[in-house]
N, C-alpha and C positions, 0 to 999 in steps of 0.2 A: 378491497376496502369493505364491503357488502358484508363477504365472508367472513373479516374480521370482526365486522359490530357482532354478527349472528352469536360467533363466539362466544364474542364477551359477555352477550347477553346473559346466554343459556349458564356461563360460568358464573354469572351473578345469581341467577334465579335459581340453580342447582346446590352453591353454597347458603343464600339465606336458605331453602328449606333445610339440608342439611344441619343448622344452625340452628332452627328449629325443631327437628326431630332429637338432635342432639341435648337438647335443652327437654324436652318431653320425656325422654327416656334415663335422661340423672336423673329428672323428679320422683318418675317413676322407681328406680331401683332404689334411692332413699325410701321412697314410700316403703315398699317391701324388708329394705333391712330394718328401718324403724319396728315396721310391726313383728318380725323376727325377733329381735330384739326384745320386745314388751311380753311377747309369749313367753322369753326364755323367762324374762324378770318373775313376769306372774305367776307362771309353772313353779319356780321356785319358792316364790312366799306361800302358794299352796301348799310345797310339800313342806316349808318350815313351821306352819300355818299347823298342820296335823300333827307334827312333830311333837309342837307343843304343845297341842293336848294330851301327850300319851307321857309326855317326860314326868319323873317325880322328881328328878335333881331342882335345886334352886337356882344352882349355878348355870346348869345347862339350859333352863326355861328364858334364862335373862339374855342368853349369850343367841338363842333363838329369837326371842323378844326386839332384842338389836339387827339381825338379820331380815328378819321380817319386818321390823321399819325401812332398815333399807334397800330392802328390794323396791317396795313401794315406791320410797323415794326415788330410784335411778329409774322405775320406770316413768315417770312425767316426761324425762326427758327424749322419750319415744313416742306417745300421745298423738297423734296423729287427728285428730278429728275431735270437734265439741264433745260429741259422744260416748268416746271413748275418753275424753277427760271425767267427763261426769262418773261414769263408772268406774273409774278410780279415784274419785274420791268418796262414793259411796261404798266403797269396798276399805280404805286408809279409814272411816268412822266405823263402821264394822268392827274392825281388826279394834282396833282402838278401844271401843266400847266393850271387844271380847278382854281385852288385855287389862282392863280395868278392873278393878278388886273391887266383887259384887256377887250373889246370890247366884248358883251355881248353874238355876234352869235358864235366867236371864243370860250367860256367861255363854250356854250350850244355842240360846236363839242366836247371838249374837256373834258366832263361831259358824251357824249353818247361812247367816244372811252373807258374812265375810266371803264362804265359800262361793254360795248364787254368783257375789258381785266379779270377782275372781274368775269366775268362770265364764260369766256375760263377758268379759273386760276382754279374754281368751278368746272365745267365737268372735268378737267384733273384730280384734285383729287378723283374726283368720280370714276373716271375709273379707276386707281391706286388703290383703296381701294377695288374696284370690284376685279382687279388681282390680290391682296395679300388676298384676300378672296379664290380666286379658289386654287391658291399655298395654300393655310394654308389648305384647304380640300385635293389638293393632297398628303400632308404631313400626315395630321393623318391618310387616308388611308393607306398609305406606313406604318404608322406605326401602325396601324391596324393586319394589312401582316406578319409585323415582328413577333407581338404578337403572331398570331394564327403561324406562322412556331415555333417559339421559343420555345409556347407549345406543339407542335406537338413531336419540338424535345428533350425536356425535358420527355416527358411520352417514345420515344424511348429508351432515357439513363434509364430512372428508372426502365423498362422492361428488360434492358440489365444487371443493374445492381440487380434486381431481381434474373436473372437466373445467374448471376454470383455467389452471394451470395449463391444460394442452391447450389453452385458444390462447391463454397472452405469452406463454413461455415457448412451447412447443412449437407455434408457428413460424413464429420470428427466427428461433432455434432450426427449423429446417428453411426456412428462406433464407438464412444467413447460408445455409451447407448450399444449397443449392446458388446461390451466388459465387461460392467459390470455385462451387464446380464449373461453372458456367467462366470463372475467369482463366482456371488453370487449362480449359479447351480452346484461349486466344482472344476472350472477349477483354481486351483490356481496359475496357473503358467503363464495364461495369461495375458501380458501387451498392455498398451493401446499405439496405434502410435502419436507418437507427432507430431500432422499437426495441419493446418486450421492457424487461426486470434491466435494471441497475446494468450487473453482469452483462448479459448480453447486450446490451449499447452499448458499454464499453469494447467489445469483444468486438461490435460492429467498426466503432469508431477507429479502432487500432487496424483492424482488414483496410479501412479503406487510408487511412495514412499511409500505410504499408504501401497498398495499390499507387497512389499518388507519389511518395516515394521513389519507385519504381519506374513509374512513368518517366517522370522528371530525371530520373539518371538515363532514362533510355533515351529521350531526347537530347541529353548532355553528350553522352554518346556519339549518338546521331550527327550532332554537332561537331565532337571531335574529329570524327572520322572524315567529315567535312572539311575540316581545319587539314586533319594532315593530308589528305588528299591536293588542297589546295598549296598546302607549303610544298608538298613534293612538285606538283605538274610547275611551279615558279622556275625551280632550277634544272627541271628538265629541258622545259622550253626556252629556256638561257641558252643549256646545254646545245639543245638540238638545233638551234642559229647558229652555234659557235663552231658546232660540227659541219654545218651546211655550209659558212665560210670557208671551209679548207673542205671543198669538194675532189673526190681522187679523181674525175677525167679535167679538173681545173687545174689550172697553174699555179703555185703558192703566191698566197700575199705576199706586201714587202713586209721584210722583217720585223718591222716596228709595231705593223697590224698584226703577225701574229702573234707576238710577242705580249700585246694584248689582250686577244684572242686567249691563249693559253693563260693567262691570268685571272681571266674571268671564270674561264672553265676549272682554275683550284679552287676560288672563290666559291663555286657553286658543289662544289664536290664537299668542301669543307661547312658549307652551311647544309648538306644533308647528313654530311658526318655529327655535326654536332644535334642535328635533329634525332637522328637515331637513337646517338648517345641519350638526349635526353627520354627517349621512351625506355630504354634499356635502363635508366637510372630510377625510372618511375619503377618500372616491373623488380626491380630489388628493394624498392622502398615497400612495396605492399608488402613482399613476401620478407621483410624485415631482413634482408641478406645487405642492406648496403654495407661495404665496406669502408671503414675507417681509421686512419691511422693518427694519433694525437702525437703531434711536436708540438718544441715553446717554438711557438712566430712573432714576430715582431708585425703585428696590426697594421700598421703604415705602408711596411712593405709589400702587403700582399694588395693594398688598398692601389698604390704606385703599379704593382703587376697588373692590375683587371686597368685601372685608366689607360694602359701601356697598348691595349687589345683594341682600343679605338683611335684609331690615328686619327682616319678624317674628322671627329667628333674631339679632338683634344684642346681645341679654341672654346668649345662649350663651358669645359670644365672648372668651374671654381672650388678647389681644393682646399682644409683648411685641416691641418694635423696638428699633436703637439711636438714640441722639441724631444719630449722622454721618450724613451723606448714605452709600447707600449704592448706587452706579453701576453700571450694568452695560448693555451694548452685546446691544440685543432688542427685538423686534417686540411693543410693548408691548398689541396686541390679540391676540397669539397667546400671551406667558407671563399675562396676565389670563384667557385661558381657563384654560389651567393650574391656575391657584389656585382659582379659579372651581371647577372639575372637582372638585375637592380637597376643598375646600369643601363642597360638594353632598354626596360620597361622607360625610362625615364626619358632617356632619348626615343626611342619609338611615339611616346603618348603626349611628347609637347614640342610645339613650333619650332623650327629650325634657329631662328632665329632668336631662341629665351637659352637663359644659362641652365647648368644642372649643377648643382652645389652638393657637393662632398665636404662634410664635418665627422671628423675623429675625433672623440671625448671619454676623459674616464671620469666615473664617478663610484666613490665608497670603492663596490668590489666587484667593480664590471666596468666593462667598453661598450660603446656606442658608435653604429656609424649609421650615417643621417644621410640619406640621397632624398633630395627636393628637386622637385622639377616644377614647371609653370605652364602643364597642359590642360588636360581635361578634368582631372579631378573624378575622384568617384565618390556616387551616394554615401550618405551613410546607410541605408538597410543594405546595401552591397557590400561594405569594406569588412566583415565578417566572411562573406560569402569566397571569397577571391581567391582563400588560400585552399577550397576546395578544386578536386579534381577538374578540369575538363571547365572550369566553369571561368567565364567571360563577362564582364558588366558591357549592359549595351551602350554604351560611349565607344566601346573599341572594336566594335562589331566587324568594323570596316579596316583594321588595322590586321597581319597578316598573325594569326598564331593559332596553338590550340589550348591554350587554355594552362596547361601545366607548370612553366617558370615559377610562378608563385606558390604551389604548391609545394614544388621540390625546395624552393627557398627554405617554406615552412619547414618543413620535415627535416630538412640536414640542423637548422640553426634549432632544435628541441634536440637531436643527436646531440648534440653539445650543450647543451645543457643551458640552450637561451634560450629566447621570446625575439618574436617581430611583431612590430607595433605601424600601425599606420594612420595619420591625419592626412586628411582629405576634406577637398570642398570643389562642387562640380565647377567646372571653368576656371579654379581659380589653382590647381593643382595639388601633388602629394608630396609627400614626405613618407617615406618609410623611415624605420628604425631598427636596426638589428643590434641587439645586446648579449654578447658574452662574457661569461667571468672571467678577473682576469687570472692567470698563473699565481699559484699559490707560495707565494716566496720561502726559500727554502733556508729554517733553523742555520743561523751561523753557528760553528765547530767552536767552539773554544780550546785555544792553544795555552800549553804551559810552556 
């Protein structure tokens, strides 16, 4: 800011003189052609001046006569100084008094006084032209002067503002470098200080989102890892009692128990199967590989297949569809996950003992299906957050998963070309919304 006033200063103080030399040195050079000027005029009525005393024509005396008035006359308009006015006008009575019809010796005074005046009138401009010559040299000198001070003090500013720039730009500029370097050797926890020019805060500001960023997926991470670790060791340790039951130097159970036994152990094979599956379905969804096959399906029925997957939960269920078929163009094992997902969530996150309401609805040119439950409800600065990876609202902390369902919900139901919407209120429950368009009915044939 310092540097800036210095600036503007010396820019103001460099143009008024400027302004003023420039103003000094017009005057000056009018001065000069002026007096140029009045020499050529007067030179000339001198030599028209002689002329016509040597001429015997009549014609040629008058036509002299006329010129040598006006030379006279155009010079006033060069006149420069009191002085040199006087002197031409004592030279215009001269001339005058010579041009006058009168006594011939009177005629000859009056013709040598023309000449003096003529001639004074000559040297005066001469010398005027000489002094507006040395003014016009003192001037460019002066501004000369200016020049070299001006640069002088232009290269001080740009010196000043050199080393100004390395202490507010430069510093910060390698305190930022060196931040990063400091974080790319494992310091994760270092942030960059947000100083210096515009630029670099922002520059700062974005390192350390980035960094924060970062963090927060590696504990999301951290977290999942946690999550599958825990959903796996669940049905292992199922597994690994179901196995210890049927010990080989024991005798088998009765039938009935193992029959049990062996039920629980598909159970548990089948809920790591579907675990797998769904990391596998994630790993296709990044790398944009998931596979999809579009038929027309009839909405309801796929609606009926996923309730069909909960038996013991089938008392929960309040179902409410319409009579129409209702079509829609989709990969009828990727929106049954969906519902599926949906499903699950709904029953996992509210009391045993509340319903889960399924509603089927068309409107305009899309379907709807509406899973409500009456558990725990999520935030609202959460219910954005949910359909990210890995990510968990701490209401369900304690509930077994890792994080993905809703994710891969999100992602298959935009493959097709919908939206999932969710209302939410904590303790009071959700409602998702899943919308697709429906099939686009197809031109009737007109028969002749």
């Amino acid at each position: 800011m310092v540097a800036t006033g210095a600036i503007a200063m010396v820019a103001i103080l460099v143009s008024g003189a400027l302004v003023v030399l420039t103003t000094l040195l017009h005057r000056t050079s009018a001065t000069i052609s002026s007096s140029i000027e009045s020499v050529r005029l007067v030179e000339e009525a001198e030599v028209n001046l002689l002329l016509h005393g040597q001429a015997s024509d009549p014609l040629m005396r008058a036509e002299l006569e006329r010129d040598l008035r006006g030379n006279l006359f155009d010079a006033r308009a060069y006149v420069t100084t009191p002085s040199d006015a006087q002197l031409l006008r004592d030279a215009e009575r001269c001339v005058e008094k010579y041009l006058a019809k009168g006594p011939l010796p009177e005629r000859l005074t009056h013709e040598t006084a023309a000449y003096a005046a003529l001639e004074a009138l000559v040297t005066g401009n001469v010398a005027e032209s000489r002094a507006a010559q040395r003014r016009a040299d003192r001037w460019s000198m002066m501004g000369s002067v200016i020049g070299i001070a001006t640069g002088a003090a232009v290269l001080l500013l740009a010196a000043g503002l050199v080393l100004w720039f390395r202490r507010r730009a430069f510093r910060p500029l390698l305190a930022l470098a060196a931040t990063m370097e400091r974080y790319a050797h494992g310091e994760r926890g270092v942030r960059a200080a947000v100083d210096g020019p515009a630029e670099l805060r922002d520059m700062s500001e974005r390192f350390n989102a980035m960094a924060t960023t970062i963090a927060a997926q590696r504990q999301a991470q951290i977290a999942f890892l946690g999550g599958v670790a825990h959903d796996i060791r669940t049905p292992l340790s199922t597994l690994k009692l179901a196995v210890g039951a049927i010990a080989p130097t024991e005798p088998l159970p009765p039938e009935p128990r193992l029959r049990r036994t062996l039920e629980m152990i598909e159970r548990q094979i089948g809920r790591m199967d579907r675990l797998v599956g769904d990391f596998l379905d994630m790993a296709k969804i990044e790398a944009d590989e998931l596979e999809v096959t579009f038929e027309t399906r009839d909405l309801r029925a796929l609606v009926h297949d996923a309730v069909d997957l909960f038996d013991d939960a089938r008392a929960r269920f309040r179902i409410a569809v319409p009579d129409e078929d209702v079509l829609v163009e989709c990969d009828p094992l990727r929106i049954g996950q969906v519902i599926t997902n949906l499903l699950s969530n709904a029953l996992k996150y509210s009391p045993p003992d509340t319903p889960v309401e399924i509603a089927l609805a068309v409107r305009d040119h899309e379907a709807s299906v509406a899973i409500t439950d009456h558990g725990v409800g999520i935030r609202s600065e959460d219910q954005q957050r949910i359909f990210e990876p890995y990510r968990r609202v701490a209401a369900t902390k304690d509930v077994p998963g890792v994080g993905l369902g809703l994710y891969m919900v999100h992602r298959i139901v935009e493959v097709h070309h919908g939206r999932v919407e969710v209302d939410s209120a904590p303790a009071k429950g959700s409602t998702f919304r899943v919308y697709l368009p429906l099939r686009r009915a197809t031109p009737a044939v007109a028969t002749r």
